[in-house]
N, C-alpha and C positions, 0 to 999 in steps of 0.2 A: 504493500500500500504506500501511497507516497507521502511525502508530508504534510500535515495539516498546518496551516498558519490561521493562530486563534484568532475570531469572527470579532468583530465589533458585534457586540450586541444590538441587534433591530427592534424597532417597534411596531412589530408584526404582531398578526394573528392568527394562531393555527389551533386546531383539534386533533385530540388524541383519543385511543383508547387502550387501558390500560394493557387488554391482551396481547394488542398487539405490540408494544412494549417491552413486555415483560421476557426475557430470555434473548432480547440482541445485544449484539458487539457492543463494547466501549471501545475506546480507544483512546488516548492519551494525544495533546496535540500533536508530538512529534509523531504519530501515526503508528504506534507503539499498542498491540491491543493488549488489553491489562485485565479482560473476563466480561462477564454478560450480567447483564442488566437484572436484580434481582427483587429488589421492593424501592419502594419511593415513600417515604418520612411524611407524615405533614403534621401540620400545627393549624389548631381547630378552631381561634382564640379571636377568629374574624367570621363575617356574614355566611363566605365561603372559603373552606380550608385552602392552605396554599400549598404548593410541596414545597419542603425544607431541606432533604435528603435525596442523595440519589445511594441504596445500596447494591454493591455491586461484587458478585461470586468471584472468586478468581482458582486457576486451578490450583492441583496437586496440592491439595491442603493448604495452600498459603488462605490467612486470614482473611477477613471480606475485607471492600474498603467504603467507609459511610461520606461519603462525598458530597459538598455542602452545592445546593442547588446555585448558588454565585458562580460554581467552579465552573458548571455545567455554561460550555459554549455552545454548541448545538443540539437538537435533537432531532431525528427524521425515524422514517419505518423502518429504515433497514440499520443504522448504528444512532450510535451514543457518541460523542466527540467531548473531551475534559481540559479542563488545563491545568494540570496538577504538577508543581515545580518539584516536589518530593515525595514519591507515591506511600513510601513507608509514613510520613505523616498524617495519612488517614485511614491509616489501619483500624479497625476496631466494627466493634459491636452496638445496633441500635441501641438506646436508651430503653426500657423498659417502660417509660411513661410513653413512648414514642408509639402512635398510632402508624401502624404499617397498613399499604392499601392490599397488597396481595396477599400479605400472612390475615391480616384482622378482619377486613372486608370481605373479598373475592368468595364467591361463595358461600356466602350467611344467609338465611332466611331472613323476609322482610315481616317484620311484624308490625301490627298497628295497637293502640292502644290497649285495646283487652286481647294483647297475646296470641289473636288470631293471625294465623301466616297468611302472608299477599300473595310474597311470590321469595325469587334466589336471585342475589346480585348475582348474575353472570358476568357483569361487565362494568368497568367503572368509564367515564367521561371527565377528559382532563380540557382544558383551552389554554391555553399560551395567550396574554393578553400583556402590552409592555412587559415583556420579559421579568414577568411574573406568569405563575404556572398554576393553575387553580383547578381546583375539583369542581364539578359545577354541577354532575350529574350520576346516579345508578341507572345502570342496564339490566334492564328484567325481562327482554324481547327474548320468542326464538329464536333470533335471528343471531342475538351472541352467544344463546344456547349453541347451537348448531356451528358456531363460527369456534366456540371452543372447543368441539368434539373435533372438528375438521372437517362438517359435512356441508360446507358452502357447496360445491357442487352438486349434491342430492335434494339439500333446498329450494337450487335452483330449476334441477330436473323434476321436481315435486308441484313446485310451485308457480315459478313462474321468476322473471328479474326482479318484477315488481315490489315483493315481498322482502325481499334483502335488502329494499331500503327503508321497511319501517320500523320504524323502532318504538322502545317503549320505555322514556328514560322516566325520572324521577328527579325534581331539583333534590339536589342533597340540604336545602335549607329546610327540605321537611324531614330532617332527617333527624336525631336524637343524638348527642354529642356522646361519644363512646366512651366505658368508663377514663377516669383521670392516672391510675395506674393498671395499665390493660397485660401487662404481662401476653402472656400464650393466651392473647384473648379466645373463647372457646362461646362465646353470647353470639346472640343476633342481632341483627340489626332492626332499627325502629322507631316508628315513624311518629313525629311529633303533634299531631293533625290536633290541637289544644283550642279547646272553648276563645280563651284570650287573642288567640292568635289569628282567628278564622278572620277577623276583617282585612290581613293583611297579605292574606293567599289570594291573586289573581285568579280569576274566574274560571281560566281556560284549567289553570294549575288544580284549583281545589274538585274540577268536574273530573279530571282523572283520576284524585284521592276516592272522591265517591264513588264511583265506577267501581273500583277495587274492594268495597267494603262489602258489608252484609245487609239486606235491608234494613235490616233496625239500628246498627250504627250508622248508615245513609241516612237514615231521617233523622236519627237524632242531631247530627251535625248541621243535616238540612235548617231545619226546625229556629239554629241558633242565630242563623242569617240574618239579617233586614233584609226590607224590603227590595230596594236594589240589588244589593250584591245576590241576593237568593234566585232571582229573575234571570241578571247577569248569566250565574252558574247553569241554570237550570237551558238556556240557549245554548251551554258548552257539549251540554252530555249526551250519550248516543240516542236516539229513541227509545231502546228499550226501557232505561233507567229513566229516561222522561217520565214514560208513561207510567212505570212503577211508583214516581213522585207525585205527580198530580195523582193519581188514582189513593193516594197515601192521608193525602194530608186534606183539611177539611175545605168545601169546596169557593166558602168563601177567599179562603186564603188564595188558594190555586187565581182566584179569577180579581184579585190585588196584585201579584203575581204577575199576569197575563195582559192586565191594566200598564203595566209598569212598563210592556216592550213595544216593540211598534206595532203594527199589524200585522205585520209580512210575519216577523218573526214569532208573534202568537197565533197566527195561522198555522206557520209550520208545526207547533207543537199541539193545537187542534187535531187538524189531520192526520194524527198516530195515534188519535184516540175514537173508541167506539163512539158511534153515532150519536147516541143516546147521551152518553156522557159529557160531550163537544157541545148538544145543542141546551143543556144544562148549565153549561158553564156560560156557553154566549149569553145568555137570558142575565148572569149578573155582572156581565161586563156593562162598562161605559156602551151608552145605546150607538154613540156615535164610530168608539169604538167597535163594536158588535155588528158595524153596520160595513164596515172598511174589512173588517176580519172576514166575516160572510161571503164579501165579495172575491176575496182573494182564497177560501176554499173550492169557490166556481173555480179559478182560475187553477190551481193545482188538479183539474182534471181536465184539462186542456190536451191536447194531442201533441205529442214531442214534435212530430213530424211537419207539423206548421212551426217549427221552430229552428228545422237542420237547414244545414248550408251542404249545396253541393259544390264549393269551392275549397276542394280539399285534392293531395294528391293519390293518384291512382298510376298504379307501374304493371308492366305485367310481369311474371315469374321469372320469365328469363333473363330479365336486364341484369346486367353486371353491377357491382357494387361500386367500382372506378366509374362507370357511365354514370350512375347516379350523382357522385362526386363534379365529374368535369362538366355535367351540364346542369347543374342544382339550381340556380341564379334562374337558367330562363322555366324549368321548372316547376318552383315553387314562385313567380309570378304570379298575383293575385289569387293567389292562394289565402282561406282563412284560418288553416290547422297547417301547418310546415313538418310540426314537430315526428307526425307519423307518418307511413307509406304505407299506404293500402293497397295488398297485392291481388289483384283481380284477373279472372280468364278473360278471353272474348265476349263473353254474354255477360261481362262484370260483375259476376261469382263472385262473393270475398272470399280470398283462398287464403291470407296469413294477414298478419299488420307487423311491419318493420321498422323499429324507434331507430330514428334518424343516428342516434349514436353508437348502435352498433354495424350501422355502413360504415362511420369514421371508423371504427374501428376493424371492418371487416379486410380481407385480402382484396384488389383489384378485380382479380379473378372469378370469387363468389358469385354464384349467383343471389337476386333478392330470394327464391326459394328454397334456399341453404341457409340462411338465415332469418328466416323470419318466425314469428310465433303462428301456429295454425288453432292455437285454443285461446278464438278469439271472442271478447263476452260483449255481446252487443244489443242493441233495444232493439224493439219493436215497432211499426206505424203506432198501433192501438195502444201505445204506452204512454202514461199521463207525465205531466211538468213534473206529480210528484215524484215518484216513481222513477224518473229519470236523476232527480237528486239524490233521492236516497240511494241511486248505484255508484252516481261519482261519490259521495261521501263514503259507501262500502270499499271503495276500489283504488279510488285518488288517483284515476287516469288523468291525463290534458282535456280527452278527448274519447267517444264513443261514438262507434257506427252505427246506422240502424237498415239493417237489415227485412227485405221481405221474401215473399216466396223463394223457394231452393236457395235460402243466402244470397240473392242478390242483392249489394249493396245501393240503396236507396238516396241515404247520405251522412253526415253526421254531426252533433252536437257539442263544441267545441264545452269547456270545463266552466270558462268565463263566460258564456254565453247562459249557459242553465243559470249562474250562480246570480246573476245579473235578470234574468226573466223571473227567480224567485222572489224580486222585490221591486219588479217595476208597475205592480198594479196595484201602489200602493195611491 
């Protein structure tokens, strides 16, 4: 390796995660590898911890070395880069008060309040922000399930790309400060989700807490809200948990609640509830508002299909992936979806859909039918506005086709388009 000359420090911003971290090269600036990356120190004593430490294996028995995160000049996915003038001076062993993220964390059950498990950090989330290094988030997805077994390939063959990017983190401000001398800590981890504390959890943040609970710890947290923030929350959460809350709580409230959002958005949460129920609750809304709401559950059964563009592109199977490259520009001309290639026969069959980034990425040579997905999830003419949002919200495509007889593709409904039609009949 050749030699490293130490970096001025940047006031960049990158993300990490811990697994993939854990077990690369260090290297010493003179390009000198000195053993592999073993745990990371931090200190708890701000909003969100920071690392303090870099520990670091070294072979044939020699000592670790606990290396202070100042020393640290670079970090990327594949090495560790140091500037250490005497390496025998940082020989030694963590602190025992020292919270480690691989020994202490990695792998803990998450627990909430009364002891009931969520879920397993699989994975922690680090940022780099002015060269300071912060923890910012736990990973509980599949997704670093699977990325820690090694079966990113099977997920993907299982799944689909889609799937390998969502994740399912957790800020670590809701997280429970780990005891103060944690030794071979052997606890779990746990979540601080506290009466005092609920006005200060963003909306999006505390509709993921609830999701995660039990009914009756769900309401009971619910319950503690005001009025705003409870309304806020209650727009974050998926349908199901929606409709478990209003169905939950008494129906005056629900419909203070429903007073409290716009129309658009007390519509959406209407229309996930039974008939009878919906037309209950309209009865003690604001008349005015009850009268805006009404109109825009007409409208969520409106027909998608008065709503798709057919300016999107269409390729046929055999075009090469360099052809799509060298002539992309006149292409994707007025075009209103870019992002995907919908690969069609002569009778414009949808036969795959091709994300534009893995042409970049493809060989010249490929064909679009060598690369494309052929398990493709698409609407229907007879399919309403609603219907059509609750599938980008299932799926979190850009974009969906809509398909009629024998899969012919008809046309399709761009991401910004639906989410924008959900609130123009206000």
């Amino acid at each position: 390796m050749n030699t490293v000359t130490e970096k001025k420090p940047e006031l960049v911003e990158a993300v990490y995660f811990l697994s993939d971290l854990i077990g690369i090269k260090v290297f010493n600036r003179d390009g000198k590898k000195i053993g592999r990356l073993q745990d990371m120190a931090i200190r708890e004593d701000e909003k969100l911890p920071v690392v303090t430490y870099f520990v670091v294996k070294r072979p044939f028995g020699e000592k670790p070395l606990l290396i202070p995160w100042a020393k640290v000049a670079e970090v990327n996915p594949w090495e560790v880069i140091v500037g250490l003038e005497s390496i025998g001076r940082y020989e030694g062993e963590p602190d025992p008060s020292q919270v480690l993220l691989n020994d202490h964390v990695l792998d803990k059950k998450v627990l909430d309040l009364d002891d009931n498990e969520v879920d397993i950090v699989y994975d922690i989330k680090l940022v780099l922000r002015n060269r300071i290094l912060y923890v910012t988030d736990v990973d509980f997805s599949r997704y670093a399930l699977f990325k820690r077994l090694g079966l990113k390939p099977v997920m993907k063959l299982l799944f689909g790309s889609t799937v390998l990017m969502k994740k399912e983190t957790l800020s670590w401000s809701y997280v429970q400060p780990l005891p103060e001398h944690i030794g071979r800590f052997r606890g779990n981890v746990k979540l601080k989700v506290l009466k005092e504390k609920l006005p200060e959890i963003h909306p999006v943040d505390l509709a993921d807490i609830l999701e995660e609970l039990t009914q009756e710890q769900r309401l009971a947290i619910f319950n503690e809200l005001d009025t705003e923030h409870a309304s806020d929350t209650l727009e974050e959460i998926e349908p199901r948990v929606q409709r478990e809350l209003i169905s939950s709580i008494k129906k005056e409230r629900a419909a203070e609640l429903l007073n409290d959002m716009t129309p658009a958005q007390a519509a959406d949460i209407l229309a996930i509830l039974p008939a009878s129920e919906a037309e209950e609750l309209l009865k003690l809304i604001d008349s005015e508002n009850a009268r805006k709401i009404g109109f825009l559950l007409e409208k969520h059964e409106e027909k998608i299909i008065n709503f798709s563009t057919s300016h999107f592109i269409k390729l046929p199977p055999g075009m090469k992936a360099g052809h799509v490259l060298l002539h992309f520009r006149e292409i994707a001309t007025d075009m209103d979806e870019i992002t995907y290639l919908y690969i069609v026969n002569e009778g414009d069959v949808l036969l795959g859909v091709v994300d534009l980034k893995e042409v970049l990425k493809a060989d010249p040579e490929e064909r679009l039918d060598e690369i494309m997905t052929t398990s493709v999830i698409s609407l229907e003419p007879a399919n309403t506005l609603l219907e059509a949002a609750e599938m980008f919200s299932r799926y979190s495509f850009r974009a969906i086709p809509i398909t009629g007889d024998n899969d012919v593709i008809l046309g399709i409904i761009p991401y910004r388009d639906i989410m924008n039609l959900k609130h123009r009949f206000v």
